[in-house]
C-alpha positions in Angstrom: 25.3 -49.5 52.0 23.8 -49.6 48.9 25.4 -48.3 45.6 24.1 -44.8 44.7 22.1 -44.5 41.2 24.2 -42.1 39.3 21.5 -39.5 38.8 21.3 -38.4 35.2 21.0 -34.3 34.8 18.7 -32.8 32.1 20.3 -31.0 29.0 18.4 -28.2 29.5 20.0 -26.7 26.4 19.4 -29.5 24.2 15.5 -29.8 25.4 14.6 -26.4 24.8 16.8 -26.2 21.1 15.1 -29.5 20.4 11.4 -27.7 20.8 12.8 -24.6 19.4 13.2 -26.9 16.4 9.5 -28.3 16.6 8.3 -25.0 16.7 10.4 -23.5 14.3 11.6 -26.3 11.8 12.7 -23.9 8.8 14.8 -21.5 11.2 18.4 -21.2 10.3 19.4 -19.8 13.3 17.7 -22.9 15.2 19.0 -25.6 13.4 22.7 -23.6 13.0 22.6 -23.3 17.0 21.8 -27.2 17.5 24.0 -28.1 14.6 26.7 -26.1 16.8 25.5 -27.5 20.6 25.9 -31.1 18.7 29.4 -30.7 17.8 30.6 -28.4 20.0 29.2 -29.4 23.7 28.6 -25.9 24.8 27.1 -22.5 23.2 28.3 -18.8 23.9 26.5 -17.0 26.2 25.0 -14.3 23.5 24.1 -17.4 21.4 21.9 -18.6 24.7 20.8 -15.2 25.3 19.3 -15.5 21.1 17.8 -19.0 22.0 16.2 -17.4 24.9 14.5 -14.5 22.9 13.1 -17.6 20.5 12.1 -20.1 23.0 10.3 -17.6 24.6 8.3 -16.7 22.1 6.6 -20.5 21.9 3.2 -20.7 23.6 3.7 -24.0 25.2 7.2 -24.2 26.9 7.4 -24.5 30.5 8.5 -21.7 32.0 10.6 -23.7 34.1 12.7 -24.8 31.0 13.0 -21.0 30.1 14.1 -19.9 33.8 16.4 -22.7 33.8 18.0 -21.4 30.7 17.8 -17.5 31.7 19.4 -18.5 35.3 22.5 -20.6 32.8 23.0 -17.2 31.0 22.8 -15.5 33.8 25.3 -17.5 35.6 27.6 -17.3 32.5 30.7 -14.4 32.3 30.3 -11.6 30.6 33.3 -10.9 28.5 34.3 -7.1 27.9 36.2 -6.1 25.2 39.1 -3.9 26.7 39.7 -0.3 25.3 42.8 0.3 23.0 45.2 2.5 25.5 45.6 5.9 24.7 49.0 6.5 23.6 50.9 9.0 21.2 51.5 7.6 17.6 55.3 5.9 17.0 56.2 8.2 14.7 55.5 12.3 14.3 57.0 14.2 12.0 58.8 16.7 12.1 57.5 20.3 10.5 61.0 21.5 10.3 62.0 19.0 7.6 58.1 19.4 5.9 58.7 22.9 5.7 62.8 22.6 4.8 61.4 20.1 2.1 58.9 22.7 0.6 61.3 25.4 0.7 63.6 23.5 -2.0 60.5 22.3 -4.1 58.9 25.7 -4.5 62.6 26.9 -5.9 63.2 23.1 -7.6 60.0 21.1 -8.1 62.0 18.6 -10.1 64.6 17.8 -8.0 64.5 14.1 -7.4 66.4 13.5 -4.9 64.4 16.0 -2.7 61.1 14.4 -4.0 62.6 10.5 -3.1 62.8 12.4 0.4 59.7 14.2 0.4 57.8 10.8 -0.7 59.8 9.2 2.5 58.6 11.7 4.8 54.8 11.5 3.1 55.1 8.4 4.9 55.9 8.6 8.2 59.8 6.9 7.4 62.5 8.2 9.5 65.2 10.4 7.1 68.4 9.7 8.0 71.2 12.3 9.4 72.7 12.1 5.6 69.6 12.6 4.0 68.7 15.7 6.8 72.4 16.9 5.9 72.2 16.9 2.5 68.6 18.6 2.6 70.2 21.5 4.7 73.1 21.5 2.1 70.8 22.1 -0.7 69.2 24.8 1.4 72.1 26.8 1.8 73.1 26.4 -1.7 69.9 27.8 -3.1 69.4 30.8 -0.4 73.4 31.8 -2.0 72.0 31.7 -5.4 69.5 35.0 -4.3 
């Protein structure tokens, strides 16, 4: 039995960037793609799908070489982005306390430790049970001053 001749494929790829670059020869996007296919082995399959649209636009490639190519793309997967899930925010505030905290800054507007828990609930922290206790004290205290 005689030894089989390794059969050597064509780089499709490489053939048609390397008369994308004859045609083209001051084309960034060209030379960046073969610069790319050089180091890299491979290209993505939009960056195929962009050598497509230029090869195809030169009068005298085969049109074998450009079916080759579309049939690669074709047979390449197409990679979806997934949707972020639809889900409630971590944190919602709670009115009671917004309201409870504008209640004591429309009688006080300087009261600074009502404003340090104001600016904490502005954003989106968690007030402790002290700091919701000693809001509700400060409440009581001022509806006893009327």
């Amino acid at each position: 039995m005689p030894p089989q001749e390794k059969r050597q494929e064509v780089d499709i790829v490489n053939t048609v960037l390397e008369d994308c670059i004859i045609a083209f020869p001051v084309s960034s996007f060209v030379i960046s793609l073969y610069q790319q296919y050089q180091k890299r082995g491979f290209l993505t399959k939009k960056q195929l799908a962009g050598l497509y649209d230029k090869a195809s636009t030169i009068k005298d490639l085969s049109p074998g070489k450009l079916a080759t190519l579309d049939a690669l793309i074709k047979k390449m997967p197409t990679r979806f982005k997934s949707e972020l899930p639809k889900s409630n925010p971590l944190y919602q505030k709670d009115e009671s306390i917004g309201e409870l905290i504008h209640f004591i800054l429309e009688k006080l507007p300087q009261h600074k430790g009502v404003l340090f828990l104001k600016a904490k609930y502005d954003n989106n922290e968690t007030l402790s049970a002290a700091d919701l206790s000693d809001l509700k004290r400060i409440k009581e205290v001022l509806e006893r001053k009327k």
